[in-house]
N, CA, C and O atoms as CSV, one atom per row, in Angstrom:
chain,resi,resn,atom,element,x,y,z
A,1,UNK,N,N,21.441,-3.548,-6.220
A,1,UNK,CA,C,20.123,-3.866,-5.738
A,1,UNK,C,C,19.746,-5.307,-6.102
A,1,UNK,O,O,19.062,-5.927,-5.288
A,2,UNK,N,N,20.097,-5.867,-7.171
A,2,UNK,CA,C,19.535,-7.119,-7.918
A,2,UNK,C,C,20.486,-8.089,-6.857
A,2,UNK,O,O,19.909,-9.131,-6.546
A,3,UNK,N,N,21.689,-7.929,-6.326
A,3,UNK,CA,C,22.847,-8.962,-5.714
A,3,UNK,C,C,21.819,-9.172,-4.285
A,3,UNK,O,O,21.356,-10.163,-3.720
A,4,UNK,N,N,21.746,-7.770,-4.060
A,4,UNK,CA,C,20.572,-8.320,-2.337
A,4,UNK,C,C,19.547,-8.788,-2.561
A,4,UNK,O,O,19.140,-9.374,-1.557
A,5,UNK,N,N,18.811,-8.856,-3.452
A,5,UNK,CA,C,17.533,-9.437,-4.106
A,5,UNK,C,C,17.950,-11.057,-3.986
A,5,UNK,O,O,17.321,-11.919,-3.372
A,6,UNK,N,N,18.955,-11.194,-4.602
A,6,UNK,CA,C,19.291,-12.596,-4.694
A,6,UNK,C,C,19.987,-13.206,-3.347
A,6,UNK,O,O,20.205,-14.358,-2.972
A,7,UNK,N,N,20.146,-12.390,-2.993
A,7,UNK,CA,C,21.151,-13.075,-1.785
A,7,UNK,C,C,19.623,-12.610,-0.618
A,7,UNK,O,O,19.964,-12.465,0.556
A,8,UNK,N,N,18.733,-12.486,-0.787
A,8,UNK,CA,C,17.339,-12.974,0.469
A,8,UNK,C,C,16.890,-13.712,-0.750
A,8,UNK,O,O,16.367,-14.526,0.010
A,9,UNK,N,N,16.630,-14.147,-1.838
A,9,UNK,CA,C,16.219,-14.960,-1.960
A,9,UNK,C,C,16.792,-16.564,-2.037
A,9,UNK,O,O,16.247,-17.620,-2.356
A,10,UNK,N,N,18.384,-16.155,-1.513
A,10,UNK,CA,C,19.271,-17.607,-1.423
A,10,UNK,C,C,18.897,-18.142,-0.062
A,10,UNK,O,O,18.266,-19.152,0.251
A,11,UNK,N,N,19.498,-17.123,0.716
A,11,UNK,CA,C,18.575,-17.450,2.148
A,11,UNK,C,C,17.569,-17.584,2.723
A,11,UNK,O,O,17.500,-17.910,3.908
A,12,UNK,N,N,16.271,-17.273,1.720
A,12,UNK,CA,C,14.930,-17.610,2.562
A,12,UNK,C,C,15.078,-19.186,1.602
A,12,UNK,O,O,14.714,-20.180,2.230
A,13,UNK,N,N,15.291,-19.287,0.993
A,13,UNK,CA,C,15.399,-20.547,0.490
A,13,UNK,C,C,16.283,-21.855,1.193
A,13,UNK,O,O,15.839,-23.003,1.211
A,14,UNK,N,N,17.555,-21.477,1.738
A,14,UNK,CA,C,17.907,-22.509,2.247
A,14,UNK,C,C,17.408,-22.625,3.650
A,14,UNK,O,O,17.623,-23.576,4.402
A,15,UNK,N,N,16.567,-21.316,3.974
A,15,UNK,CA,C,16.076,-21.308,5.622
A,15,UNK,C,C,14.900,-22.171,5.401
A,15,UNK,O,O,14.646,-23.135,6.123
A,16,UNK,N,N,14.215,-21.820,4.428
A,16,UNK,CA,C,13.293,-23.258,4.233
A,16,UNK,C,C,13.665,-24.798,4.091
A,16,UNK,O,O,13.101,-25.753,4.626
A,17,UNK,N,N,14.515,-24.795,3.423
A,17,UNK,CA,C,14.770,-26.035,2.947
A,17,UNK,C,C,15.575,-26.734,4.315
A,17,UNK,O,O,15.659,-27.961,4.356
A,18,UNK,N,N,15.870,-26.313,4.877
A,18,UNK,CA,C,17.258,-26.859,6.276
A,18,UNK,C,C,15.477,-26.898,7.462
A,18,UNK,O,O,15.106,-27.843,8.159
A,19,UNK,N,N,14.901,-25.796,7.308
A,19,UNK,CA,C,14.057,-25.283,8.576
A,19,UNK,C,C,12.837,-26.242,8.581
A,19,UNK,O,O,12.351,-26.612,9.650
A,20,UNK,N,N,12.309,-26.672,7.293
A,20,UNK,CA,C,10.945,-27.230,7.243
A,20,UNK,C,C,11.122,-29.141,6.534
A,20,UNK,O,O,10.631,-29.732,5.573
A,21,UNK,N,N,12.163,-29.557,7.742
A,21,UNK,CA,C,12.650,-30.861,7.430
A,21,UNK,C,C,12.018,-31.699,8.589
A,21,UNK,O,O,12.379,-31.580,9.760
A,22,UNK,N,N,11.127,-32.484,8.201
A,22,UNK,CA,C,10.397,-33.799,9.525
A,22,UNK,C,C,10.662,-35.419,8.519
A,22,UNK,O,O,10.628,-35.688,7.318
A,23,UNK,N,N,10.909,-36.166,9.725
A,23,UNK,CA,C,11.253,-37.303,9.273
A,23,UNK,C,C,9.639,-38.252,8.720
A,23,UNK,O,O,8.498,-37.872,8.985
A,24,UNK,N,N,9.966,-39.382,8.008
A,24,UNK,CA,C,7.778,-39.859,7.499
A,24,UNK,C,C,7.922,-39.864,8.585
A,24,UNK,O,O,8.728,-38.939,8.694
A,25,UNK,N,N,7.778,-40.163,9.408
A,25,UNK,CA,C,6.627,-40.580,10.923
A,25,UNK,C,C,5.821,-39.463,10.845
A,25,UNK,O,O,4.682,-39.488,10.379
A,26,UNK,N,N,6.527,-38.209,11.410
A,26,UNK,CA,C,6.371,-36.675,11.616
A,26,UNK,C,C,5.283,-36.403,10.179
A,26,UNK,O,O,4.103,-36.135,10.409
A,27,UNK,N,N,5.637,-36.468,9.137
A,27,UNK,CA,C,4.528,-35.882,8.271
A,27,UNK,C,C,3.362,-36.877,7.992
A,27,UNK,O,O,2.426,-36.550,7.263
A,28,UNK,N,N,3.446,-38.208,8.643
A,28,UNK,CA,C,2.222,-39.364,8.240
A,28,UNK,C,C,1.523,-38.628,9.202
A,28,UNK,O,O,0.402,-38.159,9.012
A,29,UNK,N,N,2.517,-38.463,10.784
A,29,UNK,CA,C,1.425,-37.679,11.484
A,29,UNK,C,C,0.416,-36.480,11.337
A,29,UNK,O,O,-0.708,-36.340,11.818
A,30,UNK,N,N,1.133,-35.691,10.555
A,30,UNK,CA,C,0.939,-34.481,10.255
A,30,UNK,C,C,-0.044,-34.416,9.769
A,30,UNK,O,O,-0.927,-33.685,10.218
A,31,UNK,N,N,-0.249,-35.403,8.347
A,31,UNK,CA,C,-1.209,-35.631,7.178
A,31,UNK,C,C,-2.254,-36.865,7.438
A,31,UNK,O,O,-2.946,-37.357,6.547
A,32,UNK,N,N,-2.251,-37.436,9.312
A,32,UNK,CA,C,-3.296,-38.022,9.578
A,32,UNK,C,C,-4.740,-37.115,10.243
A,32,UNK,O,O,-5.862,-37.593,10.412
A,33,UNK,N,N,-4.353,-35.875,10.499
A,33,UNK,CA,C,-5.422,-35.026,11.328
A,33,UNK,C,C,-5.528,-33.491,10.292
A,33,UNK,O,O,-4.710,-33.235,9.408
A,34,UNK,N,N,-6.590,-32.698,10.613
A,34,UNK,CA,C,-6.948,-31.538,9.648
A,34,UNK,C,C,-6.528,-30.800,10.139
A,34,UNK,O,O,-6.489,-29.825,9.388
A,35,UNK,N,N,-5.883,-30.466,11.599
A,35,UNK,CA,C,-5.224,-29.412,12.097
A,35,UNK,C,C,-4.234,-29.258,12.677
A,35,UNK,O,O,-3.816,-30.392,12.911
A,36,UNK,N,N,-3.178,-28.125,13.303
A,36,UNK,CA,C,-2.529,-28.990,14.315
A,36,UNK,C,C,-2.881,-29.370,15.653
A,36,UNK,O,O,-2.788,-30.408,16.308
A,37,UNK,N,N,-3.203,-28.511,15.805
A,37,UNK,CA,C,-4.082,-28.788,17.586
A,37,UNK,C,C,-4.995,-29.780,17.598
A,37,UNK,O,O,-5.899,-29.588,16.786
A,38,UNK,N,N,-5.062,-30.535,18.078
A,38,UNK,CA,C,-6.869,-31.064,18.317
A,38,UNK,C,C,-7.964,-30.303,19.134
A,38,UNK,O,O,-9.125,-30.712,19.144
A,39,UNK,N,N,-7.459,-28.869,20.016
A,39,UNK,CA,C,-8.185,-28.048,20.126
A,39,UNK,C,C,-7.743,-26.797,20.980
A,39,UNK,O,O,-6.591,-26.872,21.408
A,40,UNK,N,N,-8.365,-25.804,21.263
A,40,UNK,CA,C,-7.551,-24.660,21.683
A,40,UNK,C,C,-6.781,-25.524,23.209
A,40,UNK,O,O,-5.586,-25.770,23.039
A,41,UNK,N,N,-7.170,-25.822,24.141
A,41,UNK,CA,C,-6.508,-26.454,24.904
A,41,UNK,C,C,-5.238,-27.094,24.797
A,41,UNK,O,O,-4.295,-26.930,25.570
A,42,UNK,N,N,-5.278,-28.096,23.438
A,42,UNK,CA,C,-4.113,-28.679,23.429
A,42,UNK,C,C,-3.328,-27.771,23.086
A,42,UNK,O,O,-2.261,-27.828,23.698
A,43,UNK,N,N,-3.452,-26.516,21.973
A,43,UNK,CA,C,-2.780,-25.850,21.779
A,43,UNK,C,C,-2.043,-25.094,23.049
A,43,UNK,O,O,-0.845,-24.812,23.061
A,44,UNK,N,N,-2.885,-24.843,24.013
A,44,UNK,CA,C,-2.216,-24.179,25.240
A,44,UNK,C,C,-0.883,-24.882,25.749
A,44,UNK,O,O,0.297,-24.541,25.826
A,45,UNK,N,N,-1.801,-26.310,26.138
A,45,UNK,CA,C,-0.555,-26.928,26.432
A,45,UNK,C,C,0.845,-27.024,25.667
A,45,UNK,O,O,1.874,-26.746,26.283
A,46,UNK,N,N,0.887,-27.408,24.357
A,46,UNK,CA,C,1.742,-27.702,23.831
A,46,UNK,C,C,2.750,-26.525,23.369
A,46,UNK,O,O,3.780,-26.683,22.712
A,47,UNK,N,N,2.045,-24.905,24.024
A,47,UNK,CA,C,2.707,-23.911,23.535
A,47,UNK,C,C,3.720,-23.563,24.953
A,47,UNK,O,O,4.744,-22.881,24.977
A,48,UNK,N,N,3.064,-24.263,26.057
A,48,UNK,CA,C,3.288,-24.043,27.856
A,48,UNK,C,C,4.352,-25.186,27.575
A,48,UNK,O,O,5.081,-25.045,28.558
A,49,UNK,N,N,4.798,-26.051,26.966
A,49,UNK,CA,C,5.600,-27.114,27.434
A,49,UNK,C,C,6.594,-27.137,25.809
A,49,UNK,O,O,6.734,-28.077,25.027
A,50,UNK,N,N,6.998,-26.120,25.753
A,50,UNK,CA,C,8.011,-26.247,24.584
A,50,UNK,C,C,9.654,-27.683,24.906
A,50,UNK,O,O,10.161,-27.925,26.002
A,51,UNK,N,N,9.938,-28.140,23.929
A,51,UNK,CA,C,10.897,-28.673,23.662
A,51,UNK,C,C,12.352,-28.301,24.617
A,51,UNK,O,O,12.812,-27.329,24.018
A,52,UNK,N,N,13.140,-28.555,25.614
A,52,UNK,CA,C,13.772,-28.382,26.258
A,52,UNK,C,C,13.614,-27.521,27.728
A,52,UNK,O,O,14.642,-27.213,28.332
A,53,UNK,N,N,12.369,-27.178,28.231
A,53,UNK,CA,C,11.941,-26.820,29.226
A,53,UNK,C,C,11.535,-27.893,30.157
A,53,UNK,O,O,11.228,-28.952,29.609
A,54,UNK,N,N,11.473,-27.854,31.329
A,54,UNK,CA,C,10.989,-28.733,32.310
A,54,UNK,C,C,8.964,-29.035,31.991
A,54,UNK,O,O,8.180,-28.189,32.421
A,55,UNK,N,N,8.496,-30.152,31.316
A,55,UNK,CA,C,7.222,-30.553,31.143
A,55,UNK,C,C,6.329,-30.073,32.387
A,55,UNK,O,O,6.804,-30.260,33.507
A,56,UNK,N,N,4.809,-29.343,32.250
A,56,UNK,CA,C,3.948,-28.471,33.274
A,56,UNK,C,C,3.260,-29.305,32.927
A,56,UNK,O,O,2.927,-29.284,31.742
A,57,UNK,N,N,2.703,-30.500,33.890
A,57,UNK,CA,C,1.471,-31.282,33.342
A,57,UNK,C,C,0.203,-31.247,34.650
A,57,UNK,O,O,0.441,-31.493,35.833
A,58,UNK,N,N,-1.072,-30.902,34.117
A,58,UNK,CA,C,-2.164,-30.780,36.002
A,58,UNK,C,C,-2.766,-31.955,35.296
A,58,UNK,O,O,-2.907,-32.115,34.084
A,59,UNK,N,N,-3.136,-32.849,36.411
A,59,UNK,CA,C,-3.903,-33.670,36.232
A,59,UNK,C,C,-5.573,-33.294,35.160
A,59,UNK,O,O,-6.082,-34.222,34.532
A,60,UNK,N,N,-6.165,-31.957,35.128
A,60,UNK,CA,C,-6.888,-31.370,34.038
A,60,UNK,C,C,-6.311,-31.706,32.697
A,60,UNK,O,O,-7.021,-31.962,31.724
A,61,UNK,N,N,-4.629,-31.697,32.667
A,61,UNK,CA,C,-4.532,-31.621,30.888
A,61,UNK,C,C,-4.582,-33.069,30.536
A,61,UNK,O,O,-4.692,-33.363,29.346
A,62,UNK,N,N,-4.493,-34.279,31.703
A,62,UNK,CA,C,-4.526,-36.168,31.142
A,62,UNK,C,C,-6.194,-36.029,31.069
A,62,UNK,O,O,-6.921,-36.570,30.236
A,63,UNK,N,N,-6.512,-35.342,31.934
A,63,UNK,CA,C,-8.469,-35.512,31.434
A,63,UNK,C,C,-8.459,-35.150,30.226
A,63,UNK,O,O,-8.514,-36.072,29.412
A,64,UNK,N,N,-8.404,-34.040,29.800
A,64,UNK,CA,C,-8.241,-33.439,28.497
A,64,UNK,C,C,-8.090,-33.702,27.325
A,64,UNK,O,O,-8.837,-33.647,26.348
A,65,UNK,N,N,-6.646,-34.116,27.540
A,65,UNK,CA,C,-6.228,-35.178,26.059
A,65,UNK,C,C,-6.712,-36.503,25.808
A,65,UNK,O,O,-6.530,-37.074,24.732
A,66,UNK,N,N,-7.533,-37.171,27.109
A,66,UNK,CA,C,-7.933,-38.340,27.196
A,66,UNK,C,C,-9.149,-38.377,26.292
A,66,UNK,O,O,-9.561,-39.219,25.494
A,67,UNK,N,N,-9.769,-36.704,26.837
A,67,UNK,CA,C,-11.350,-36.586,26.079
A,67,UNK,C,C,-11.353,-35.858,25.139
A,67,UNK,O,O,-12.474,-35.618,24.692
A,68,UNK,N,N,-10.356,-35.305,24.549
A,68,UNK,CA,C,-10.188,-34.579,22.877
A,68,UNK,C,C,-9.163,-35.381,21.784
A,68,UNK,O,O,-8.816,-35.149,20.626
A,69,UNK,N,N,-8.865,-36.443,22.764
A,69,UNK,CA,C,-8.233,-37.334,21.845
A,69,UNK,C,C,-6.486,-36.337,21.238
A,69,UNK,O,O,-6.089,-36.476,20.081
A,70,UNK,N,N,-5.824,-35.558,22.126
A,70,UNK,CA,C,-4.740,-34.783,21.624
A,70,UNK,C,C,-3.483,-36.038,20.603
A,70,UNK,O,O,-3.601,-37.260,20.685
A,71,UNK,N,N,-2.616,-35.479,19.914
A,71,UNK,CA,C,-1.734,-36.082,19.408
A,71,UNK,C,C,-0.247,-35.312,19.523
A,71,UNK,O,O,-0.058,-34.200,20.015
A,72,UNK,N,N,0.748,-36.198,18.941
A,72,UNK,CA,C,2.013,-35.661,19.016
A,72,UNK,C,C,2.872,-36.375,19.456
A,72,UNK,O,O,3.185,-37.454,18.952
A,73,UNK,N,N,3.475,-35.785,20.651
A,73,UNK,CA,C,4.943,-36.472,20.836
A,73,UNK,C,C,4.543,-36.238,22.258
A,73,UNK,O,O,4.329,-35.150,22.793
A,74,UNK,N,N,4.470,-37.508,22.816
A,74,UNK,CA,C,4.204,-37.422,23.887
A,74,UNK,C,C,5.046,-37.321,25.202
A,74,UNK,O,O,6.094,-37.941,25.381
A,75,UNK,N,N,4.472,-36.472,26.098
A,75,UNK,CA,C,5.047,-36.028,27.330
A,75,UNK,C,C,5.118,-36.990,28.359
A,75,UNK,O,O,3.995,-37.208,28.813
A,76,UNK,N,N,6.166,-37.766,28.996
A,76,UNK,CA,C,6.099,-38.276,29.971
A,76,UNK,C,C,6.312,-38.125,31.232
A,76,UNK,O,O,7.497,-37.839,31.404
A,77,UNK,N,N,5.705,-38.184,32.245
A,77,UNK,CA,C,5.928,-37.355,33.828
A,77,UNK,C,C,6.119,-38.747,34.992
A,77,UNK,O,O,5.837,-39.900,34.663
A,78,UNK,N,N,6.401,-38.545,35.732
A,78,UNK,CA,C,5.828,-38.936,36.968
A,78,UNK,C,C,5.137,-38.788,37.853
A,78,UNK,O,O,5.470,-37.830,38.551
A,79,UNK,N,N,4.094,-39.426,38.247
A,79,UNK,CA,C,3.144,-38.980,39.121
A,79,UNK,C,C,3.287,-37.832,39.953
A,79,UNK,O,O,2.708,-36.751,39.844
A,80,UNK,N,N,4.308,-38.272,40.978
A,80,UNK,CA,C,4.540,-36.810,41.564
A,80,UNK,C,C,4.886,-35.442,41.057
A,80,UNK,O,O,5.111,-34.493,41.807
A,81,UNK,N,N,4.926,-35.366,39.360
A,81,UNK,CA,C,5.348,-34.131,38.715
A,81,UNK,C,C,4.352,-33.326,38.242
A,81,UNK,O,O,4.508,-32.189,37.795
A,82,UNK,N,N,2.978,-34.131,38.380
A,82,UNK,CA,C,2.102,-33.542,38.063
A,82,UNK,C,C,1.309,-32.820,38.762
A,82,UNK,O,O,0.754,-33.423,39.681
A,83,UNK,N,N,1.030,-31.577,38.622
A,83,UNK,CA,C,0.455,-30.375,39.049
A,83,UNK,C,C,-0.874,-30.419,39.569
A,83,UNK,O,O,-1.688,-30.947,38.811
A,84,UNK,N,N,-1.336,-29.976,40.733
A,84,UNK,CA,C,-2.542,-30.212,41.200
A,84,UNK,C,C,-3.217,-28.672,40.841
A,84,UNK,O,O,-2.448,-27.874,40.306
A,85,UNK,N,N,-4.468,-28.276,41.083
A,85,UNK,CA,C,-5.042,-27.241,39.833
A,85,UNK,C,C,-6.315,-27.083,40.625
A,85,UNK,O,O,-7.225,-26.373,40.196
């Protein structure tokens, strides 16, 4: 019982340590704002446009981030990619 005890606590440990790695940019960013979202919206978006999927952008979400001030890593489109709404 004590060997499996230790062996989840080897692995939640190196799953942290490998899993919760950002370069400074990433945590200056992190530790420049109080949340992550700048608001439920951005959160939508940024949960709709994960990392290796084709970017969903409507001309509503550049109003949006323009007027809640969103942050991050920004999405770049081309005009014609953007979604009319």
């Amino acid at each position: 019982m004590r060997t499996k005890a230790l062996a989840v606590l080897f692995l939640s440990s190196v799953a942290l340590t490998t899993g919760a790695c950002a370069t400074s940019a990433e945590w200056a960013e992190w530790r420049a704002h109080s949340t992550h979202y700048a608001t439920g919206d951005h959160l939508v978006f940024s949960w709709r446009n994960t990392e290796g999927s084709a970017p969903r952008v409507t001309r509503k979400d550049l109003e949006l981030s323009r007027a809640e001030n969103w942050w991050g890593k920004t999405i770049t489109v081309s005009p014609e990619q953007i979604f009319r709404e």
